[in-house]
N, C-alpha and C positions, 0 to 999 in steps of 0.2 A: 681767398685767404682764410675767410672765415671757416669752408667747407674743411681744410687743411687741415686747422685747429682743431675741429669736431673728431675729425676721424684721428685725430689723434690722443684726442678723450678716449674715445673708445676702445682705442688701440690698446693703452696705457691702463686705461679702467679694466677692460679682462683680462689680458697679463695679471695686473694686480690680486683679481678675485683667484685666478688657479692657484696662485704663489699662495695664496692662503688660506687655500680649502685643506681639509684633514687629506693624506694620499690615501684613497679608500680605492681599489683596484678597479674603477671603471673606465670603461672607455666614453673619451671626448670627441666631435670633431670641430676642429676648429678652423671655420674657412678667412684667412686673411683679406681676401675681397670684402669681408662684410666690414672692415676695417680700412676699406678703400688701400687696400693692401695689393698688388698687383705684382710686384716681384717673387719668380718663381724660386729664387734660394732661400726666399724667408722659411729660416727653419721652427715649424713649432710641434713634431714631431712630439716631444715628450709633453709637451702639456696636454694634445691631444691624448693621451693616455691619461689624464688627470692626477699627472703626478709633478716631479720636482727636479731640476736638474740632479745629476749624480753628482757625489762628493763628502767634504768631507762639513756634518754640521753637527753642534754642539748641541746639544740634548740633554734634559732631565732622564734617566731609564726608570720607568715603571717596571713591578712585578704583581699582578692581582691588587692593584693598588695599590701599592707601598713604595716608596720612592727609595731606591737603593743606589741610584750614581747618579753621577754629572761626567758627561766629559764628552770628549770629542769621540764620532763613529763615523764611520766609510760607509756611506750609501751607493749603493751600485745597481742597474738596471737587470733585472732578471727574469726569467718566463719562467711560468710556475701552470702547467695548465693552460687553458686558453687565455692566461693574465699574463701582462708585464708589469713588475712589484717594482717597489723602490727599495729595497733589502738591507737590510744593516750586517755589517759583522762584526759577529760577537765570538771570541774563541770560547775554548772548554770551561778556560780558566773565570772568566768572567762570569759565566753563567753559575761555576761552582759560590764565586765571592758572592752573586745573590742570593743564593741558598739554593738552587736546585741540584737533586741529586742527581750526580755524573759519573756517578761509581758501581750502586747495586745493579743497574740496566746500562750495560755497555752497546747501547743501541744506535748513539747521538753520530748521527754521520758527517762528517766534514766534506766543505767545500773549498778548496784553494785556505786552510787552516781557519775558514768561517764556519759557524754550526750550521745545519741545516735544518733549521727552526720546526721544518714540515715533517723531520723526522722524530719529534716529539708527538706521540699520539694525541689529537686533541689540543695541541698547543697553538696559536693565535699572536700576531702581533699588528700593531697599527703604530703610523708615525703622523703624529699631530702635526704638523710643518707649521699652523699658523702660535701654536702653543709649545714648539719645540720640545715635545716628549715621544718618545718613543716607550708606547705600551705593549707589554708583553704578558701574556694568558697563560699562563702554567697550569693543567692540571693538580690540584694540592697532593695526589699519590704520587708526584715527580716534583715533590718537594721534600728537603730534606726536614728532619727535626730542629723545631726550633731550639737555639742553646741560645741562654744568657747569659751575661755577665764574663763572657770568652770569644773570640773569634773562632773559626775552624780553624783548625793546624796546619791544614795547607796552606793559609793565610801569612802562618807567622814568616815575619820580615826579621834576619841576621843584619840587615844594614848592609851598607860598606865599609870596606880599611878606613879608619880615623886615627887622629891623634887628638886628644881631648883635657882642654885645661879650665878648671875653674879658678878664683884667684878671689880672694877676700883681704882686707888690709884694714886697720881701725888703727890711728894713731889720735895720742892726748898729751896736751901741754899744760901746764897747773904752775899758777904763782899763788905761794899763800902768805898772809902778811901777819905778824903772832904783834900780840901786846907791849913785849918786849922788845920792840923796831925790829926784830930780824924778819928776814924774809927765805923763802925755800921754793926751790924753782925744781918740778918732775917730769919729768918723760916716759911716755910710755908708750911701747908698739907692740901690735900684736898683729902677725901675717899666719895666711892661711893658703897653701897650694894645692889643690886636686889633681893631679895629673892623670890620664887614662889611656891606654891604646884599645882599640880594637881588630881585630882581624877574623873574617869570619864568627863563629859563633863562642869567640874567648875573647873574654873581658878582663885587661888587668886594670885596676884601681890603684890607688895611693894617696895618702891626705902626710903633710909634712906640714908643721907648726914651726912658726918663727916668734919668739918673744923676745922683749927687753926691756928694759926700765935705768933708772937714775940710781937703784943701788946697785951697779954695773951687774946684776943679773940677765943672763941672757943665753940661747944659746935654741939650738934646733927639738925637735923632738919629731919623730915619728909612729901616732898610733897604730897606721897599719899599710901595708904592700899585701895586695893577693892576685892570684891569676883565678877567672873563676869562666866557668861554659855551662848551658842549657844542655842535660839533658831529654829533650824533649818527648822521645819516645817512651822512657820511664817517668814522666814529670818531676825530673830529680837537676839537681846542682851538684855540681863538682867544684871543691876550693880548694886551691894550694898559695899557703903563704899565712898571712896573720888575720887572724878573724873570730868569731866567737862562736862560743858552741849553743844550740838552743836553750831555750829555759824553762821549756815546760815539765820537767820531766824532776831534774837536778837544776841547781842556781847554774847559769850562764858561766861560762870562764873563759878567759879569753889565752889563745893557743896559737901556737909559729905548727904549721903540718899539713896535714891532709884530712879534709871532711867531703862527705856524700852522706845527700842527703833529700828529700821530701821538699817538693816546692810547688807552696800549693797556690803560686800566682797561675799557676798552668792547671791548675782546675776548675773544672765549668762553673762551680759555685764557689761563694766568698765564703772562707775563712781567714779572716784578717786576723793579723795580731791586734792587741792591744797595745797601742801608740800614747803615749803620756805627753800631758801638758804641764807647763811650767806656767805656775799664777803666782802673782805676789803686788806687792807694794813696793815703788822706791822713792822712797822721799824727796831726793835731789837727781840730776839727772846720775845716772850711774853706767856705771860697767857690771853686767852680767857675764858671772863664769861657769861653765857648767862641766862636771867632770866625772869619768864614771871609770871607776875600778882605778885609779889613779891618774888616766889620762884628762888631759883638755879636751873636751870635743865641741863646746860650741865657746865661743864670746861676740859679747855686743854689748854697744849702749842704748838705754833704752831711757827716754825723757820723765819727769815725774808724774807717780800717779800708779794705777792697776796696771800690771803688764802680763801678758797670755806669748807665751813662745812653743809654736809649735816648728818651725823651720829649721830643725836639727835633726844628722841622723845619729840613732840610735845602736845598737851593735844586734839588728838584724831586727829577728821577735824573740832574742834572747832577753830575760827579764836583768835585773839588777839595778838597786837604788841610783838614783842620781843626786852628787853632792852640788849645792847651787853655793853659790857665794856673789854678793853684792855688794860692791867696794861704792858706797856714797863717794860725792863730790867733796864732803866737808871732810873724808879719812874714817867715818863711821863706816864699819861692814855688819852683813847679815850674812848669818849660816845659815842653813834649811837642808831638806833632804827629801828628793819628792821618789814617791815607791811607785816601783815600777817595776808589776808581775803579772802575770799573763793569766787570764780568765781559766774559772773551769774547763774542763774536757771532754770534748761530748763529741765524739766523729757520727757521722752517718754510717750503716750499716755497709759492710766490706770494703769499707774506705782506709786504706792503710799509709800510715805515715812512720818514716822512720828516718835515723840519722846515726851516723855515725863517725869519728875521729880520733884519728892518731897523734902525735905532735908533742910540743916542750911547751910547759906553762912559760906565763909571760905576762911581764907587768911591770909599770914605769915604775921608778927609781929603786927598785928592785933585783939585786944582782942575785935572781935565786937559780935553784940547781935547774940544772939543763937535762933530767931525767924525762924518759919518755913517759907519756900518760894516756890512757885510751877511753874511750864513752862509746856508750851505745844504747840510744833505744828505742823503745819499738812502740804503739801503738794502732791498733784493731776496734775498727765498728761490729759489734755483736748486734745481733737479732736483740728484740726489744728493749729497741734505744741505749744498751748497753756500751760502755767501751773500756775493753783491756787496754790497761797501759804497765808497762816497767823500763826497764836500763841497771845498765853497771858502768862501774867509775874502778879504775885499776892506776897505781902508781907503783913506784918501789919503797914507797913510807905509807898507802892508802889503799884500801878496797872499799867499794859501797855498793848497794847494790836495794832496787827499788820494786813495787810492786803496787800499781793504783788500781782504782773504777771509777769508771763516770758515766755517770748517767743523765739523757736529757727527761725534764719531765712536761714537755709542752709545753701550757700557759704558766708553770710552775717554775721554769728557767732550767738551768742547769748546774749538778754538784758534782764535784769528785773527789775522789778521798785515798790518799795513798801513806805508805809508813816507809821509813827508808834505812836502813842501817848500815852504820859505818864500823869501819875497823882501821887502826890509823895511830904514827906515832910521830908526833910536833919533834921538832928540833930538840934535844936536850931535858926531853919528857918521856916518860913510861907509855909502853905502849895503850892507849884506851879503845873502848866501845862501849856507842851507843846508838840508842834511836831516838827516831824523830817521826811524829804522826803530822800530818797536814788534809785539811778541808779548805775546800775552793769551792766559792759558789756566786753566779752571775745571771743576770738577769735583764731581757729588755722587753720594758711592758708596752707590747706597740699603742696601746689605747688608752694610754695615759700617759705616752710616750717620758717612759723612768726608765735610766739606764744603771743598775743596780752595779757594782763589783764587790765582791766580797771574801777576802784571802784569809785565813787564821794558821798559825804555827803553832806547835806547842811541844816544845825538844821537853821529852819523856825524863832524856837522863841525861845527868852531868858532863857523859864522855864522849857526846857526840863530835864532830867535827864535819866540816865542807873538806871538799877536796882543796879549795883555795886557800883555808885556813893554816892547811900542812903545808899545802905547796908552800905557801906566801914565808911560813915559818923560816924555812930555810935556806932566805936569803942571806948574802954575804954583807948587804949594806943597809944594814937593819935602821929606820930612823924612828923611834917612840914619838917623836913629835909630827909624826904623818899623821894627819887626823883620817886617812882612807887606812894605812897598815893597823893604826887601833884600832879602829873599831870594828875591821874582819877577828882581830887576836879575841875582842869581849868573846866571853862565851853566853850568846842570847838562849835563855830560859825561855820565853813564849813571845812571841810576834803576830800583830793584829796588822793587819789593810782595812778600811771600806772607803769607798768611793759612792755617790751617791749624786745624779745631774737630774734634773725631773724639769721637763719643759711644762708650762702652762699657758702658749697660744697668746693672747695680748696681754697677762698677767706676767710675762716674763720669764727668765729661765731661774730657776736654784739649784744651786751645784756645793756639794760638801764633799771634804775628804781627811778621812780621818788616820792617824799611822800610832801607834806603839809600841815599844820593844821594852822588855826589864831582863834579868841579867843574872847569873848564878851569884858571880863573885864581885859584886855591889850594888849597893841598895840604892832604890831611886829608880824610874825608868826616865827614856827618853819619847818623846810624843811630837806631833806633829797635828794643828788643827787647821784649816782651812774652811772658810764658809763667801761662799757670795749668790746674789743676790743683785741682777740683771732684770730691768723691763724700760718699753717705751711707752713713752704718751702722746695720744695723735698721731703713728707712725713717724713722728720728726722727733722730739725730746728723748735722750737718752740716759738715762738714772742707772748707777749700780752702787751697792753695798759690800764691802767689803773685809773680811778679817781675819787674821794670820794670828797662830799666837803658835814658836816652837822653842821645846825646853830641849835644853840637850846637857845630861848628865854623864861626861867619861869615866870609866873605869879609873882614867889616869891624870883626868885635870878635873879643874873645876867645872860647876854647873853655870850653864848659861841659862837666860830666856828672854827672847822678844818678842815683841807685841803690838802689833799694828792694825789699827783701823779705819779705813780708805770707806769716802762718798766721794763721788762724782757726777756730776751732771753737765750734759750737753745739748743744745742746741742750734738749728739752723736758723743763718742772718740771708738766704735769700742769695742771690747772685752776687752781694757785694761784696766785693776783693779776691772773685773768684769764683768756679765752677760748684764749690762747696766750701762755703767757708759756714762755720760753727764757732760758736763761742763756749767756754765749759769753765764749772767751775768745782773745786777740788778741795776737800779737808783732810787732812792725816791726823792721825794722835797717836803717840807710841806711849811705852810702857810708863816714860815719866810724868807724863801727864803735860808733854810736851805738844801742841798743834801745827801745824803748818795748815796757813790756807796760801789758795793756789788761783790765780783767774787767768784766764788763756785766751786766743784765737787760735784759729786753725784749719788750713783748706788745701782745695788744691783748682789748676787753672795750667793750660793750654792741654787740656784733654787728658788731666789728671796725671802730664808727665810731671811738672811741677810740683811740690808739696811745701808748707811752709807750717810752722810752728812758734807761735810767740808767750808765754807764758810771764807772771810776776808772782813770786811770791812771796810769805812776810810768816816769819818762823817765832813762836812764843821763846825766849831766851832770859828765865830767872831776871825780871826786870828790867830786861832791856829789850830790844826786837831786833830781830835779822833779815833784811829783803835780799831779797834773791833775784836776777831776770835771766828768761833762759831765751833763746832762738836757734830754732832744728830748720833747715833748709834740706830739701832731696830731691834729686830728679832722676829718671827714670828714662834713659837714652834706645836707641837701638842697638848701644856697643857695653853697656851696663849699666849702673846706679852709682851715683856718685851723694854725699853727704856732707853736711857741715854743718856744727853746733857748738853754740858759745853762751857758757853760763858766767855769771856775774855775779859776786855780792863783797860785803866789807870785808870782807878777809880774806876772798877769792878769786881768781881768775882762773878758768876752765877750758879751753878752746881743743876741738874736736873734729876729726875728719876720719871718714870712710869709703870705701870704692870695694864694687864689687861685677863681676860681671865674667863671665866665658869665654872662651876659644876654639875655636874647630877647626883644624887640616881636613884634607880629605884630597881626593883627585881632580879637583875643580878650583884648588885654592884655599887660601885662606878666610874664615868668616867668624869675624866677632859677633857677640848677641853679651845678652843677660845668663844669668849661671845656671848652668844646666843640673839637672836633679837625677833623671834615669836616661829612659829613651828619650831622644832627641831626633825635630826633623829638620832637616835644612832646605828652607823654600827655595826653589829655583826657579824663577823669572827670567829671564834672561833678557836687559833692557827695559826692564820695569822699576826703574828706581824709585822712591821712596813711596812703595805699596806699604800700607798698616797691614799689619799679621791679625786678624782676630782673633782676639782672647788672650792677645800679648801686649799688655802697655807700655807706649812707649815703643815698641816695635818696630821699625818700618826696613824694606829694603836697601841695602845699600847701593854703593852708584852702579854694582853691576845687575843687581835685580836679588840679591843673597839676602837669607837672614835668617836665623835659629828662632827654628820654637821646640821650646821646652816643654810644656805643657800636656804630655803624653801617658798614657794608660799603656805598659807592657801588656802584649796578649790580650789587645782588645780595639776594639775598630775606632780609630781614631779620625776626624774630619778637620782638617786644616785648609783654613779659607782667608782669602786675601781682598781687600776691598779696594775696588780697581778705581775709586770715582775721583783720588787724585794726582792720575796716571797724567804720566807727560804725553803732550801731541801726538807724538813720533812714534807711540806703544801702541799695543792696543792687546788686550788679554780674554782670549778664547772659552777660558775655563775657569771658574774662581773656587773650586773645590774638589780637593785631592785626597782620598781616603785611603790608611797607612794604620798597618797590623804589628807594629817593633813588638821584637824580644824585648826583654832587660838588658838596656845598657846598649841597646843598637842606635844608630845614626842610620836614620831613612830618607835619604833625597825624597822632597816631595815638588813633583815636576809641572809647574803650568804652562800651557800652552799661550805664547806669546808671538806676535809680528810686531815685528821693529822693523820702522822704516815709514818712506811718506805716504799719503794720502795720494790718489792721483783718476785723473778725470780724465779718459781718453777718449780722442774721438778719429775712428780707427778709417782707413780708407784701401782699398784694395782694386788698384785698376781703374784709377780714378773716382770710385763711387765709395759710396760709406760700405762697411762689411755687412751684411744681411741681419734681421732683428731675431734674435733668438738664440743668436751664436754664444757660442762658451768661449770666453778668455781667460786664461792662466798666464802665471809666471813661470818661465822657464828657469826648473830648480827647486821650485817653491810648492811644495805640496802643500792642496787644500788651502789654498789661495787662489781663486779663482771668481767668475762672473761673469756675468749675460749682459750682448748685446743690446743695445735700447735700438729704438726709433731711427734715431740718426747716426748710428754708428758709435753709439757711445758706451763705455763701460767704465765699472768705480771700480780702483782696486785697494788694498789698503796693505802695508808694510812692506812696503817697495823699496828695494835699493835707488841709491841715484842713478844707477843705469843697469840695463838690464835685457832682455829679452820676453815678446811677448809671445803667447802661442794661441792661434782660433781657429778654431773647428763650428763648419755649419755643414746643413745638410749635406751637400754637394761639395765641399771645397774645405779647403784649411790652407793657412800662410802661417808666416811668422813674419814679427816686425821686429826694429830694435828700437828702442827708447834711451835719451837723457834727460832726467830731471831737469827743467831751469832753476834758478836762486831764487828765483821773483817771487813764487809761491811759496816759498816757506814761513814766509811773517804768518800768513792767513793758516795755514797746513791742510790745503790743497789745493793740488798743484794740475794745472791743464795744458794735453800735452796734445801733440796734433801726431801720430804718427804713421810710415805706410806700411803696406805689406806684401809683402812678398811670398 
């Protein structure tokens, strides 16, 4: 009995050591007598070769050391020489996603649509079997150019047909109780719809506004419908429908038509626009409105204290101001107006960008003329960091027509300087002309990491005019108390930007941003100052400074000005009441010499789906005092974000809710997530229910293994990964990372290899005896699911149906059995089955 044991150490023990030596192409031999091994079908056939069964295993792929995939590959046995390899196939396309070049030397031979690795001169691969990678030796001249910040073109991914909806909703309810015993009860809702299709490489869009309130105002609005396509081979965009015209050239203006134009997400290098942040103070909790050229385009509420809103889109990298409006809880509001212009101009040499559009102006509550209007312009990288730039602007009330440079000067940043002249006759006015000079100039100093902006205007003469000043002129439903229709009509005299953020590493960041305009035809300007004033201590304490102060003098009302000066400090307590709970504490002082201080908790808990907010505050009030309590609850689901917040004080009641979260059709069904932004991928598991998405909180699979992630880089190699560790019994996931190249606005299945189904222990018998040791078992059906005989007949296989067919091949012989699951095994999940063969 003992002898039995032994030899079947041994047995067991060398099996084990080939299974996990590197396949390095030598020959073994392996005599099963020295295993007390005596049956003449024991197949070991390929381990004698010092390799690995064939099929299908999941692998790291190297390239000269750099790790470029994961995923499942087909090993197959091959003679190469006086060697039999264990061979991978890898197609063309593959080889190209790693970067080698497959195009200038059309050399690369195919075998049954696999490469034939040996037909790369000098080219090398080895498969680690006990380290599961698969390395491959490229020579570096059969390597393509390295590109950054872009995928290769062959990569880009159109997606498939969707239908695509985001959905936002924010509703508030208000009792206020006045001195006078009366009381007044408000409502207020405000819905948001993105709807989207796609088809192939055409994107149409649409955002539809729902509002309403308690002075029976209410009703739809629409900022924009377009159908818009990549064109890819010119790195241009095609748009048809309502959308804005760029802003680097002439001010932005928004248009119902046709634009083509330069899209430089499809260039190997970054040039981004400049994207603006919304900073401020709000005393109580509030609603934030933000609106540009008259439309709505973002609202939220945001609790009290400094608030940063970058999660709005803007009308492209076209520039133009944004009006902010902040309705306090107590009926107090803030006006502001944050600028928003796009940096100097400075292309790389023969880098050509251009745009152009036909179409009718257009703009909320605006009933203006439906006359066609055109733009166009053009911009050129010259030799010695130079860059041409111009455009013209054509109506049947407007001509304009422009002519810049810009230049980059190294460490010195970059300027550019252009003069632009108009010709142009307002509604019910003489026809005028004028000019207008403008300098831009930006800067980021990487070694003191200072991100400089710096915009100046200075309108020369009296009779200039925008195209949108004319246009906007000769609407039919003129309203003088639109605070966006007046202040286009001012005629601004000279116009200042600077922006100024300067990091200092553990001293904190400071950030300033400065605006002015003054005015032909009244005295006074309007200004804008902003300063703060961020750092931590010890990595955990968090301190900022802050200070707002904006005057705003109309042409046609009176002069406003507020004044707000924000400290904040915060705190972590450690694990108690949560994965991150902090404590903070909060002063305001506005212009009257009014304070509010503020003390809070605040954290979050079950993996940061969770968030909770508790605040108190107590407001200086001309000899009396005002407390205030506020509470924000949010969670963060796999089907979207949901909100609730209820402030309190003596005169108040506030109660508040919000939901937001996506939708995606497609040909596999329907799937909820979180709101989608551009490209989007849709994880497919299939029988992997509740996997976490990484890098999506709150994310996880739904019951059929589905789930949207958002989190995507158009035209760039994106890796979406799934964390299998709390995966049900019955699953089991092959692959945990999928790498996915979207267009704009694409929807990319990203597909993991999963088996669903049982666990199962067979112990196989063929003609009365067990099946020979070395044998391969598969599922009939079931590709790359498969496994070797043991000892006594036995093999493990895993994602098995409850019944099924088996199939075994040894040296000399092959049967098939048929199998059914028993019930008995499934508490434990796995299951032992006794079966014969035939």
């Amino acid at each position: 009995m003992n002898r039995v044991i032994t030899q079947k150490k041994y047995a067991v023990g060398i099996i084990a050591y080939i299974l996990c030596s590197p396949s390095y192409a030598e020959s073994y031999k392996f005599d099963p007598k020295m295993a007390g091994i005596s049956d003449p079908n024991v197949d070991f056939s390929v381990f004698n070769l010092g390799l690995q069964q064939p099929g299908m295993y999941t692998v790291d792929v190297y390239i000269n050391g750099n790790r470029v995939d994961n995923r499942d590959i087909n090993f197959s046995l091959r003679q190469h020489g006086d060697e039999t390899l264990l061979y991978p196939c890898l197609s063309l396309e593959d080889l190209y996603r790693y970067g080698v070049d497959t195009q200038s030397k059309p050399d690369i031979k195919l075998n049954n649509s696999c490469v034939d690795l040996f037909s790369i001169v000098d080219a090398r691969f080895n498969f680690d079997f006990y380290n599961q990678q698969l390395l491959l030796s490229i020579p570096q001249s059969r390597m393509s150019a390295i590109i950054t910040g872009i995928a290769p073109r062959a990569l880009w991914d159109d997606g498939v047909p969707a239908f695509l909806m985001n959905y936002s909703a924010n509703t508030t309810h208000s009792e206020s109780s006045y001195q006078d015993g009366n009381k007044q009860k408000t409502d207020s809702t405000y819905v948001q719809l993105n709807p989207g299709i796609n088809i192939g490489s055409w994107r149409m869009r649409s955002q539809t506004n729902w509002q309403t309130n308690s002075s029976g105002h209410s009703g739809w609005e629409t900022p924009y419908t377009y159908l818009e396509r990549g064109l890819y081979d010119i790195k241009s965009s095609l748009v048809l429908g309502d959308r804005y015209t760029p802003g680097d050239v002439f001010d932005s203006i928004s248009f119902r038509g046709i634009m083509l134009g330069t899209n430089e997400n499809m260039t190997p290098y970054q040039l981004r626009s400049y994207s603006p942040v919304i900073t401020g103070i709000a005393r109580t909790q509030a609603r934030v409105e933000v609106k540009q050229r008259g439309y709505t385009i973002y609202s939220t509420i945001v609790p009290p204290g400094p608030f940063s809103l970058t999660d709005f889109s803007t009308s492209g990298d076209s520039g133009g101001d944004l009006q902010v409006t902040v309705l306090e809880t107590d009926g107090s509001p803030q006006f502001f107006t944050v600028p928003y212009q796009t940096p100097a101009i400075a292309l790389k040499e023969n880098y050509m960008k251009y745009n152009f559009m036909a179409g009718q102006y257009r703009n909320s509550g605006l009933d203006t003329d439906k006359s066609i209007m055109f733009q166009g312009t053009l911009m050129y990288g010259l030799p010695w960091d130079l860059t041409l730039y111009g455009g013209m602007q054509y109506a049947d009330h407007y001509y304009s027509s422009s002519l810049g440079m810009g230049i980059s000067m190294g460490s010195f940043g970059a300027l550019s300087t252009d003069i632009t002249g108009s010709h142009a006759k307002r509604k019910q006015s003489d026809t005028e002309e004028g000019v207008a000079m403008r300098a831009r100039y930006s800067k980021y100093m990487v070694s003191t990491e200072t991100n400089f902006t710096l915009a100046a205007y200075r309108y020369a003469t009296r009779g200039f005019n925008s195209l949108e000043q004319v246009m906007a002129s000769y609407g039919k439903d003129l309203d003088s108390s639109n605070n966006w229709y007046s202040g286009i009509q001012d005629r601004i005299k000279s116009q200042g930007r600077m922006s100024i953020q300067q990091t200092m590493g553990k001293l904190g960041t400071l950030s300033l941003n400065l605006s002015a305009n003054d005015y032909w035809d009244c005295a006074g300007n309007n200004y804008s100052v902003g300063l703060g004033y961020g750092f931590t201590i010890f990595n955990k304490a968090q301190t900022s400074f802050n200070f707002n102060e904006n005057h705003y003098n109309s042409c046609r009302s009176s002069t406003s000005r507020d004044r707000l000066f924000g400290m904040w400090f915060s705190f972590p307590l450690g694990g108690w009441g949560g994965d991150n709970t902090r404590a903070s504490f909060q002063m305001t002082s506005e212009s009257e010499n009014r304070n509010t201080y503020t003390a809070g908790l605040s954290g979050s808990s079950l993996n940061n789906r969770f968030n909770w907010d508790i605040r108190q505050s107590h407001r200086d009030k001309q000899g009396a005092g005002s407390d205030t309590s506020f509470v924000n609850t949010g969670w963060n689901g796999s089907y979207g974000q949901v909100g609730i917040s209820h402030f309190y004080s003596n005169s108040m009641r506030q109660t508040s809710a919000n939901v937001n979260g996506g939708a995606l059709l497609y040909k596999n069904g329907l799937v909820l997530g979180q709101s989608i932004n551009d490209a989007v991928s849709v994880v497919e598991a299939p029988g992997a229910r509740g996997v976490s998405v990484m890098g999506m909180n709150g994310v996880k699979t739904d019951f059929r293994g589905y789930a949207i992630n958002t989190n995507l880089v158009p035209y760039q190699e994106n890796l979406i990964s799934i964390d299998p560790l709390n995966i049900s019994s019955d699953a089991e996931i092959t692959q945990t990372d999928v790498k996915v190249v979207p267009t704009e606005g694409a929807v990319i299945p990203a597909k993991f290899n999963t088996r669903v189904g049982a666990k199962g222990l067979f112990k196989i018998t063929y003609h009365g005896e067990v099946v020979p040791l070395g044998g391969v078992v598969s599922v009939v059906g079931k590709d790359g699911n498969a496994g070797i005989v043991g000892r006594d007949g036995e093999a493990y296989l895993t994602g098995l149906p409850d019944s099924g067919e088996l199939s075994v091949k040894w040296n000399n012989g092959n049967c098939k059995a048929a199998y059914t699951l028993p019930s008995s095994g499934k508490a434990t999940g796995l299951q032992q089955v006794t079966v014969l063969c035939r």
